[in-house]
C-alpha positions in Angstrom: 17.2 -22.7 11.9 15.3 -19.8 10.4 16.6 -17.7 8.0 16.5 -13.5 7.1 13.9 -13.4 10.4 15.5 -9.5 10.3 13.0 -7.6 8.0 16.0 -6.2 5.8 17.9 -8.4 3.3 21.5 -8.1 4.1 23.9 -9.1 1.5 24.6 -12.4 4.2 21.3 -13.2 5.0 20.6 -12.8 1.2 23.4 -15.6 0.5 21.5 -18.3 3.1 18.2 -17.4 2.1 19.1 -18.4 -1.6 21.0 -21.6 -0.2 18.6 -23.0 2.6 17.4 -26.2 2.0 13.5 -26.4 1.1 11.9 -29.0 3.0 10.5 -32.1 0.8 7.2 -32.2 -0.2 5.1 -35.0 1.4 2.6 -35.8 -1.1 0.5 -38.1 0.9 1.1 -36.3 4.2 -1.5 -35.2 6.7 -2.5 -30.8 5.8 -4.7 -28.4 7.2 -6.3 -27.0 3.5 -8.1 -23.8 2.9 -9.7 -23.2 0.0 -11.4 -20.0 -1.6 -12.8 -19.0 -5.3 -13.7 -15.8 -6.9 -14.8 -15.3 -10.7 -13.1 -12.8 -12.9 -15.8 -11.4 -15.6 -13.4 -11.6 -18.0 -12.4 -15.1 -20.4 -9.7 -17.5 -19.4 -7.4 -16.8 -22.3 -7.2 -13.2 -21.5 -6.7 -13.9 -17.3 -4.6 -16.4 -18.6 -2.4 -13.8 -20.4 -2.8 -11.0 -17.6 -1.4 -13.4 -14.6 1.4 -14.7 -16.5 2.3 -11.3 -17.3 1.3 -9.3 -14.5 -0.9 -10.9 -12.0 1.7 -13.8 -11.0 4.6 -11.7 -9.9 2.4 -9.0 -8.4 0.5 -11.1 -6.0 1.9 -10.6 -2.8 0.7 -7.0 -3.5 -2.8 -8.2 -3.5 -2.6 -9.4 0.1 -2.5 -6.5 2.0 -4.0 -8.7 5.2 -6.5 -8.3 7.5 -7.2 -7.6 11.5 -5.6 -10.9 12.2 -3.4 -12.0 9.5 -0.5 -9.7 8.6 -0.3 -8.6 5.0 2.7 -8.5 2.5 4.7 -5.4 2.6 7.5 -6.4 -0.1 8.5 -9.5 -1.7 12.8 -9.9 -2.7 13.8 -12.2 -5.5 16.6 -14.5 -4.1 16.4 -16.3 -7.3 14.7 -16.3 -11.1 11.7 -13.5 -12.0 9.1 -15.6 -9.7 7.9 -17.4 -13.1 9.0 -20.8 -13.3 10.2 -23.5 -10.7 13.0 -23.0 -9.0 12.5 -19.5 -8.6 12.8 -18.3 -5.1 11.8 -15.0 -2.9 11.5 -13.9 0.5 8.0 -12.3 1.9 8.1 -9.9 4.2 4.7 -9.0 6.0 3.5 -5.9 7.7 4.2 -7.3 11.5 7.9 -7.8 10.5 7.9 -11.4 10.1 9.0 -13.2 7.5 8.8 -16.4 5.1 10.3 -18.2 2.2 8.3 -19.2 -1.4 9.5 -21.4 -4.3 7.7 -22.1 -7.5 7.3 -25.8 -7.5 4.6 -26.0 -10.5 4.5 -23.0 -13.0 2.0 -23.5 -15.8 -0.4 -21.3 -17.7 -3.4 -21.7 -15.5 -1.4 -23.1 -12.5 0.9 -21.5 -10.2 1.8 -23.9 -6.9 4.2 -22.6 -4.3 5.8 -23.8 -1.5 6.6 -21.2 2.2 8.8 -22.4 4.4 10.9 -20.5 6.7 8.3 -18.9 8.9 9.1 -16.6 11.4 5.9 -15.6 12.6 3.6 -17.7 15.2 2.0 -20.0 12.9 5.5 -21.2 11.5 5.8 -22.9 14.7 3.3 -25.2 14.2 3.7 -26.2 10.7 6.9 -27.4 8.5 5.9 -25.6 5.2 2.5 -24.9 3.1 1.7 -25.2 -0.3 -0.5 -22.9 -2.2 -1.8 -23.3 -5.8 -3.6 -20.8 -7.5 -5.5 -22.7 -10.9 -7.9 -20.7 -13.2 -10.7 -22.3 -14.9 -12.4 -21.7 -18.0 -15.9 -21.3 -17.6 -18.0 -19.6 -20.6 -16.9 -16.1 -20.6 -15.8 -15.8 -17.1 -12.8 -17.3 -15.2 -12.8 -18.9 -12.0 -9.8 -19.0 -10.0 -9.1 -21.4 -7.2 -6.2 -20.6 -4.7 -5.9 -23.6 -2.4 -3.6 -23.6 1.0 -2.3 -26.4 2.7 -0.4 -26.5 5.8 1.5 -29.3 6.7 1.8 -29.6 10.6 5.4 -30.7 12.3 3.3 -33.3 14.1 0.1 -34.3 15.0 -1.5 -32.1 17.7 0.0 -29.2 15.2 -2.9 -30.0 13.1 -5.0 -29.7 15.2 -4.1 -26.2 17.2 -3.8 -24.1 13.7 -7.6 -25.8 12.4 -9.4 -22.8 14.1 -6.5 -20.3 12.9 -6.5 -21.8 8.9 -10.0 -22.2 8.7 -11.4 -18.7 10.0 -8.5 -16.2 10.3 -6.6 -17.2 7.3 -9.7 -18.5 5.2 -10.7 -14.5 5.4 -7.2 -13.3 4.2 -7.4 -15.2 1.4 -11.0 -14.0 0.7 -9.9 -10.5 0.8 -6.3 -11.0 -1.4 -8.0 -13.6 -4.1 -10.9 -10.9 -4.2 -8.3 -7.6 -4.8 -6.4 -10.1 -7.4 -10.0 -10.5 -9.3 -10.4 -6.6 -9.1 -7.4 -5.7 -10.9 -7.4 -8.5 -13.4 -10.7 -7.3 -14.6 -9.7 -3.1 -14.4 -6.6 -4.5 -16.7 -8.5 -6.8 -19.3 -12.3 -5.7 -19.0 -12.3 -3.9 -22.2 -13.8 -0.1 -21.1 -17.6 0.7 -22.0 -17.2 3.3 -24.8 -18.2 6.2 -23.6 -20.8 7.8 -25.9 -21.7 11.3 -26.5 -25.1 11.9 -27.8 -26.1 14.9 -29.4 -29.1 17.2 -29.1 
């Protein structure tokens, strides 16, 4: 059964959101996987040091959606500061619909998260996803990967979301990763110094 499908956290649905099982990841299961990458102008030890301090707990701020995939309007911590595993919230998106995520891999240039729980159309179709955001060293700029996989409840599942994952939700991950790469760089891009010349 779905759990806190109400947009509001009550006290209650608060209590079963924290306690619901999280389904079991299947390792060698069957996904539907998206991928997208963006590159931060900035080196990987200072992205590094930006996303474990800010950029990791302020994602879901980043993904403000687009015309066909709702974005996040507020994320509550059922468990931990959403920085190591274990540590659970609940997303609430902009159509009012809702969805589970546990850190199940946290480290410096890794965070993989599992959403279960959906109470939207696509949740459904699929039993959980997995999504790993990894940063890269690569000279002085960072690359950062964020990979989704869907894992369908059975096999024509797979098949019906395909269009959805690989168009609709390919593009809100485009737009979020590339709003994550904007702030990371306004934070850690040291400012040009602005110079005055004289006359």
């Amino acid at each position: 059964p779905l759990v806190g499908a109400d947009p509001t956290l009550s006290a209650t649905i608060g209590d079963q959101a924290r306690d619901v099982p999280r389904p079991e990841l299947e390792r060698s299961a069957d996904f539907e996987t998206v991928s997208v990458e963006t590159d931060v102008q900035a080196p990987l030890a200072s992205v590094t040091s930006w996303f474990a301090n800010r950029g990791a707990a302020a994602f879901g701020t980043f993904l403000a959606g687009t015309d066909t995939v709702p974005g996040v309007v507020s994320t509550e911590l059922l468990s931990g500061g959403w920085g190591k595993p274990g540590d659970r919230r609940r997303v609430v998106f902009s159509d009012n619909n809702s969805a589970l995520e546990e850190i199940t891999d946290r480290r410096p240039q890794l965070l993989q998260y599992q959403i279960w729980n959906l109470t939207n159309r696509t949740g459904r179709y699929i039993t959980y996803a997995l999504s790993e955001l990894e940063l890269m060293g690569k000279g002085h700029v960072t690359r950062v990967r964020w990979t989704y996989s869907f894992r369908p409840k059975i096999w024509p599942d797979g098949y019906l979301i395909r269009s959805y994952v690989q168009n609709d939700f390919r593009r809100f991950m485009e737009v979020g990763l590339a709003a994550m790469r904007d702030q990371a760089e306004a934070d850690v891009v040291p400012k040009r110094s602005m110079r005055v010349e004289r006359n």
